[in-house]
N, C-alpha and C positions, 0 to 999 in steps of 0.2 A: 318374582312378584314382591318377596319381603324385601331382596336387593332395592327396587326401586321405593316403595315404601320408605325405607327407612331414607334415601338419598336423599329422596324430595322432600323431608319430614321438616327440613333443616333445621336438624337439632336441637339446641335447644330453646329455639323461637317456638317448636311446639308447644311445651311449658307452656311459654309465655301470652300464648293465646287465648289459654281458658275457654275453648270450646267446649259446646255441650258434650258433657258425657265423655270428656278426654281421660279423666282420672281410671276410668272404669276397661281403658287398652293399658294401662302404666303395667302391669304384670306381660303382659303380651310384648308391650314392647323391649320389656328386660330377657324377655324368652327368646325371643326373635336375634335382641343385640347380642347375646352370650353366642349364639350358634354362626352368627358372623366372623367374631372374634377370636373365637376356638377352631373355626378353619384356619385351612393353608393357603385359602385363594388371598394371594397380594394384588392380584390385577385390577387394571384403573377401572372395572366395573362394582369392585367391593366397597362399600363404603364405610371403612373399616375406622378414617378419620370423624365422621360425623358419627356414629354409631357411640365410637369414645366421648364426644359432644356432649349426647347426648346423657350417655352414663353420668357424666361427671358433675352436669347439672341437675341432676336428679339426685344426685349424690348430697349435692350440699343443699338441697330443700327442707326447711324444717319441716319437726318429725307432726307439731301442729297440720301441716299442708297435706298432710300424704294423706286419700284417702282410706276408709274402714275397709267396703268390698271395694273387689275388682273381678273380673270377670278371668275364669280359669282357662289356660291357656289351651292348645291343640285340644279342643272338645269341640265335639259337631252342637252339640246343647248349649244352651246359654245359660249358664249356671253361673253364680257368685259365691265368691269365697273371701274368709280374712286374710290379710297377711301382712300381719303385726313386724315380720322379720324382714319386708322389702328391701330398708338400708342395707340391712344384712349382705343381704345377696347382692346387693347393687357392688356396694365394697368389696366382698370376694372379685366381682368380675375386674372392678379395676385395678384391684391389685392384681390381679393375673396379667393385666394389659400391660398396666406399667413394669411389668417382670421377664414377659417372655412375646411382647406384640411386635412380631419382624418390621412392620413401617416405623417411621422416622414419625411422621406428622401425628400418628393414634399415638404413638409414646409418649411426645409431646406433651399431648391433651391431656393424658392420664398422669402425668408423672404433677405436671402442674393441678389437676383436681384433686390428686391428695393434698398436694399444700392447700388447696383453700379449706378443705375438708379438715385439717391439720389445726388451723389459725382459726373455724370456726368451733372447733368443741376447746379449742386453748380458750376463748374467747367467752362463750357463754357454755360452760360445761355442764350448768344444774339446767339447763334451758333444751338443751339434746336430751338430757336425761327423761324428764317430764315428758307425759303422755296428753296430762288434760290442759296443756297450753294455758294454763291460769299460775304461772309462773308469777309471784309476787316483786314488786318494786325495787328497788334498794338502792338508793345513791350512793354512789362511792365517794365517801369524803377522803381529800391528802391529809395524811401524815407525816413529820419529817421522816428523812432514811433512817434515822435511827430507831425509828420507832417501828419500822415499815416489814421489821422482820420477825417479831412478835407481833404484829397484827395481821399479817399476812395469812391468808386462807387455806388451808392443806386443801390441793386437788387431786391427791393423788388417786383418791378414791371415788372422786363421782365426774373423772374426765374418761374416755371410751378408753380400755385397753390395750387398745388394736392402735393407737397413737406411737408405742411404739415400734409396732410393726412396719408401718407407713414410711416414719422416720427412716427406717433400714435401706427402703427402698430405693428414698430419694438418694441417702446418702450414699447409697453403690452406683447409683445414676451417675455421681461427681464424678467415676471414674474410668466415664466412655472418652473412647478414643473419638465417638461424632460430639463435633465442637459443640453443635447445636442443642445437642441434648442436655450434656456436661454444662452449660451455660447456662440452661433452662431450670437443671435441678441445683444447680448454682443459687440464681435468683431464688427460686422458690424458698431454698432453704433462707434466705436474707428476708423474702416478706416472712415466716417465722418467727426468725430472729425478735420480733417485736414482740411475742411474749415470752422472753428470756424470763422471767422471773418466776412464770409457770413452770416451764418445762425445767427447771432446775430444783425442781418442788420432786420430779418425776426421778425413780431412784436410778442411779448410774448414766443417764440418759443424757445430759451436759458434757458427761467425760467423752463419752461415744461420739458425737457431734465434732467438739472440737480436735480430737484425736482423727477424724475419717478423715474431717476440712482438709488438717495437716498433709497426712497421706495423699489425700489427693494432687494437691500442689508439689507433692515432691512426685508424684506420677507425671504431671503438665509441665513441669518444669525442663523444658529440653534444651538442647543446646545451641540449636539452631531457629529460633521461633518464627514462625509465620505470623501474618496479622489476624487469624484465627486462633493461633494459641497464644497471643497478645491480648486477645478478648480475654480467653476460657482464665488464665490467670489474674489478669486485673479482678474480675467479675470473684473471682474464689478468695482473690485477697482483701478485697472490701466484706466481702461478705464476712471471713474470719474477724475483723475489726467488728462491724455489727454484732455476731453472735458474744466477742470478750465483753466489750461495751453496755452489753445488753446482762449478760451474769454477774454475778457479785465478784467481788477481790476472794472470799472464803472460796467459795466455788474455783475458781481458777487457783486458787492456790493446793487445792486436794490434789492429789495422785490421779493419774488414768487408771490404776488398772489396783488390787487390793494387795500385788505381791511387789508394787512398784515403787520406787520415792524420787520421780521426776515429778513436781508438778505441770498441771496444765500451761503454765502459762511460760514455764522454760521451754517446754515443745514447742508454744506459739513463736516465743520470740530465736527460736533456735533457726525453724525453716522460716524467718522474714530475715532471719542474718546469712541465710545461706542461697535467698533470693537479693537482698538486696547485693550482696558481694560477687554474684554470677558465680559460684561454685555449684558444681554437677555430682549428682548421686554417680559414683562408680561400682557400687553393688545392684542386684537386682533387688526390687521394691516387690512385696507380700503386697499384696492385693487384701484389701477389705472384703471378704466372703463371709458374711453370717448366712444369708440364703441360697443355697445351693441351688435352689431355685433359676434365680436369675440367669438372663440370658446378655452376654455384653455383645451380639451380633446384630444389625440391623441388615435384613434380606433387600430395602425396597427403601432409598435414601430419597422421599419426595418432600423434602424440606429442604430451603436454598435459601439460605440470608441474601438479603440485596447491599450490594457494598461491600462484600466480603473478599470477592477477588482472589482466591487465594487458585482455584483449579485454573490450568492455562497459563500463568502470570507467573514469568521467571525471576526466580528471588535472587537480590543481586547481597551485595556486604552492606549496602549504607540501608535498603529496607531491613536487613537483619538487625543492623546496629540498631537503628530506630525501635523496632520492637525490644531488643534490649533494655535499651536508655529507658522505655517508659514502662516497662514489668519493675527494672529497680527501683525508680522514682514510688512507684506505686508502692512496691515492698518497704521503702525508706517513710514514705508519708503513715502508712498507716501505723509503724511501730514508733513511728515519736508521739503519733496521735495516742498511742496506745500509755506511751511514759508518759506524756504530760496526764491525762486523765484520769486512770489508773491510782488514783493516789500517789503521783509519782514513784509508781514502784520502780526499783524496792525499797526505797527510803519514803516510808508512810506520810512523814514530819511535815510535810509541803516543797516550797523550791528547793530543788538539789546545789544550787549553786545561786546566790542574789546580791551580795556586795562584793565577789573579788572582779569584778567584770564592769562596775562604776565609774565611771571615769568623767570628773568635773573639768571641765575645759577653762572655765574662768580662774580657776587657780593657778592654771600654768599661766596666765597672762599677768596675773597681779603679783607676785613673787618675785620676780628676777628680773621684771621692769621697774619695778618702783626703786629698786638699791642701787640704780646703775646714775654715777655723778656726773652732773650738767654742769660745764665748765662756761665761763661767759666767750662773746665772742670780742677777739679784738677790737682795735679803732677801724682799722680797716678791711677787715676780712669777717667772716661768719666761721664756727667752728662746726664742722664734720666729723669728727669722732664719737660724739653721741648719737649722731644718728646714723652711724654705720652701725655702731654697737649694737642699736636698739635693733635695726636691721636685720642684724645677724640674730639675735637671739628671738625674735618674730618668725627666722626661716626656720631654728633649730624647734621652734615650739611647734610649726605648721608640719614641719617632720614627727613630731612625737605625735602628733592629732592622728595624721596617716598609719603610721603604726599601730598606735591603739586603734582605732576605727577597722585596721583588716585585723586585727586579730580577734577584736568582739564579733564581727560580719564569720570570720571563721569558724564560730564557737559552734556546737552542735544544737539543737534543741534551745536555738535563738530566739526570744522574746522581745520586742522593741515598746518601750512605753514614750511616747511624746509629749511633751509640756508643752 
């Protein structure tokens, strides 16, 4: 009976309905979801997908919405109780889901409601805190960058704790062997990325991030790529561009680790030159394990990308090449995106290279035509030597233009300005 219950609930449009007297099952239905979840049944009768649904949107409800009582759960009596700590328990179960839940699709769900859960306390941190939802006003006025880091707010102390707990999560997720999922907590980590500025506020937790990224892509990174590990990469390598982009130059230039003196952003640019080049790890790769916890097994694979193509479809050399060609491209675009932006690191100053690459075309035409002597022509002939001459030195200059022109087009980290 809870089995159906909860299928038919569908998820979280219950929320959204605002039925009488719905607030006062919300304990009941967290009691009901845990004991779904923490079984072993995977069969297409569990609704173990919408159950996570439903957590995950309960999950990111402000703390304003949740009601005071709620009605105590497995009691034959109809008793009401507080239960101030709802989130609490809510986030316990879906961290347990996103850790150790055998389907593909309930992983999914959970792994993505921590990111929103993630980007919603990054985003309004004193706003989860508060109890009497009388949260006061405050416009954020811009600052320039210079200015932006002495004025800039310490959150370290009133954003939830358990942020980087979450974080761990996602980032052990980058390093499923199922595409889908690895893609999933890929993305997720990318909509984060958007408050880089917070989570760099949060102590060690920038290093961790962009250190797992790395790891992971050198996990993805095989030798032989399908057009699923063609996603799982592109997808990990945009993302790493988002989260440098989104940290300061100070930030990426600190160490990973406190016994270390690689900075960050040598790591970064180390594995996009070892993707962009097609060289292959010949050692075996440590795996990122902070929770011992986690499970990298899926029992019950009911998630299927449309277009994916990959089970059945015999991989020839030109689809390999092809997924090749555009993992490099990918790995190549984002670290020029990275030097051009970046304060052109590592030379802070601005353009690394601006006048030896110049090249004015009208000078080669005014110089060596105008010295060349025009002799008259006979009484009865016209003279030919000037304008063979001028000829020839018109081809030798259309020659110099080609030259210059592929060697500028050759240059790396090409800029073109038009007049």
């Amino acid at each position: 009976m809870a089995y159906t219950a909860l299928r038919y609930l569908g998820g979280p449009r219950f929320l959204s309905l605002l039925l009488p007297g719905h607030t006062l099952l919300l304990l009941d239905l967290v009691h009901a979801a845990t004991v779904v979840l923490t079984s072993s049944e995977t069969g297409p009768h569990a609704p173990r997908a919408q159950v996570a649904g439903l957590l995950g949107s309960l999950l990111c409800f402000p703390r304003t919405s949740l009601p005071g009582p709620v009605l105590q759960p497995s009691e034959p009596h109809i008793d009401l109780m507080e239960c101030p700590d709802l989130q609490e328990h809510v986030l316990n179960v879906v961290l347990r889901c996103a850790r150790r839940e055998p389907t593909a699709k309930a992983r999914c769900i959970a792994i993505a409601s921590l990111g929103q859960w993630i980007l919603q306390n990054l985003t309004n941190p004193n706003g989860q805190q508060s109890g009497d939802g009388e949260a006061a006003f405050k416009q954020k006025v811009p600052h320039h960058s210079s200015e932006s880091g002495s004025r800039r707010p310490s959150v370290t102390n009133s954003v939830s704790p358990r942020i980087r707990e979450a974080f761990q999560v996602i980032l052990q997720a980058l390093q499923f062997k199922h595409h889908t999922i690895a893609r999933l907590a890929s993305e997720t980590l990318k909509l984060c990325a958007e408050q880089g500025a917070r989570i760099e506020q949060i102590e060690r937790l920038p290093q961790l991030i962009i250190d797992t990224v790395c790891l992971s892509l050198d996990i993805h990174n095989v030798p032989h790529p399908k057009e699923s590990d063609k996603t799982v990469l592109t997808s990990l390598l945009l993302t790493l561009g988002e989260l440098c982009m989104s940290f300061s130059v100070r930030t990426l230039q600190q160490p990973k680790h406190h016994d270390s003196s690689e900075p960050l952003i040598l790591i970064v640019f180390r594995i996009l030159y070892k993707i962009a080049t097609g060289l292959q790890n010949g050692e075996r790769i440590k795996l990122f394990t902070t929770d011992e916890d986690f499970d990298s097994t899926v029992v019950l694979d009911d998630v299927r990308e449309s277009g994916s193509g990959d089970a059945g479809v015999y991989q020839t050399s030109e689809s390999i090449a092809s997924c090749q060609s555009a993992i490099r491209l990918c790995a190549k675009t984002v670290a020029m995106h990275l030097i051009t932006n970046l304060g052109h690191f590592p030379m802070g100053i601005g353009a690394t290279r601006l006048s030896s690459l110049v090249d004015e075309q009208d000078d080669l035409m005014t110089g060596p035509v105008a010295t060349v002597p025009v002799h008259p022509a006979g009484p009865g002939g016209s003279s030919t030597g000037p304008s063979v001459a001028t000829l020839q030195r018109e081809n030798s200059i259309a020659g110099a233009r080609v030259d210059a022109m592929e060697h500028v087009l050759a240059s790396p980290n090409l800029q073109l300005l038009m007049l």
